[in-house]
C-alpha positions, 0 to 999 in steps of 0.5 A: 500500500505504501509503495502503490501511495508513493508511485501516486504521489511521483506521478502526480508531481510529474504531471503538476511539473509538466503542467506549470512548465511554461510554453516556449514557443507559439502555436497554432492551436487549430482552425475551424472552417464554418462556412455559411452557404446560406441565409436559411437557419439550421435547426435547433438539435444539438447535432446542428447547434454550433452551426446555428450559433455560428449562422446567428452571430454572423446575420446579427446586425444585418438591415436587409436581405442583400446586406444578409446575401453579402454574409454568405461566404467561408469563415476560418477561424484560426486559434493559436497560443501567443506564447511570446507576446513580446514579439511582432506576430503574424498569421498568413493564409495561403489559399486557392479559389474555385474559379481562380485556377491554381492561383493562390492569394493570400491574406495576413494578420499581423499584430505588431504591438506588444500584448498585455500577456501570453495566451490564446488567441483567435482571428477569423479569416472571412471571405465572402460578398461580391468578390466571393460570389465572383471568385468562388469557394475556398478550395484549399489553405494553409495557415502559417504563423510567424513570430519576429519574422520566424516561421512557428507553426502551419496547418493545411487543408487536405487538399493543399498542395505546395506551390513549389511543386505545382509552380502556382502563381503566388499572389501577395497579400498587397497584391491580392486587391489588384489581382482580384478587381482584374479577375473580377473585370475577366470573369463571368458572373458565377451562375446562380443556383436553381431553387429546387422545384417542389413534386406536385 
């Protein structure tokens, strides 16, 4: 019994000691794609309620239905651990359109000032409006976050593929207004989707 006491004592001091260790380095904790296709509400089983929650938090505030039709797009919803608050962060999303071909644009978020503390933080990516409807879905990304210019931590979608090894065109994210107005000026409006025909 003694023995059995003591190996749970050890035990439990390990993991306390590995529980107040402080985290070094920053990370990408995760990212959740929400999209919102959509005006139409999901209903309020607890299967569909973050769903829910989501539609209802992003159509808040909206005064009319074109206002509401402007909402409708991709959201990512990026979380990491600013382990150095001390440090210039940023987050870069590397990401290819359905009706852009392998062209991949990018988007960043950069805080440049020193935070209060270390901790978790979250930024939202969004793409949607005329430019989304004009564009497409979002088919593939990549997150990268950087600290003091160094590269942390990336995730990716499955479908991501390396522009290095496809020989993409990478667009920059200062560039990316103007490689978009010219996309927007060449390409056809996307055509609209049917409604459905109810069976008589």
């Amino acid at each position: 019994m003694r023995v059995f006491c003591v190996s749970v004592l050890v035990a439990m001091g390990v993991l306390f000691q590995t529980a107040c260790q402080s985290v070094e380095h920053s990370y990408i904790t995760g990212v959740a794609d929400v999209p919102l296709k959509d005006l139409s509400t999901p209903p309020t089983s607890w299967e569909s309620s973050p769903l829910r929650a989501n539609t209802l938090y992003l159509l808040h505030g909206a005064k009319s239905n074109a206002e509401a039709q402007d909402r409708v797009g991709d959201y990512y919803y990026v979380r990491w651990y600013d382990a150095e608050p001390d440090k210039p962060t940023r987050l870069v999303m590397s990401y290819t359109q359905s009706r852009m071909g392998s062209t991949v644009l990018t988007a960043q978020h950069e805080m440049k000032e020193p935070r209060s503390s270390a901790g978790t933080r979250m930024y939202r990516f969004a793409f949607n409006g005329p430019v989304r409807d004009r564009l497409g879905d979002v088919l593939s990304w990549r997150v990268e976050l950087y600290v003091d210019g160094q590269l942390r931590d990336s995730r990716q979608s499955y479908l991501w593929q390396d522009p290095s090894v496809t020989g993409a065109e990478v667009v920059s994210s200062g560039m990316v207004a103007e490689v978009v107005t010219e996309a927007m000026r060449k390409l056809p409006e996307a055509p609209k989707a049917e409604p459905e025909k109810k069976a008589p």
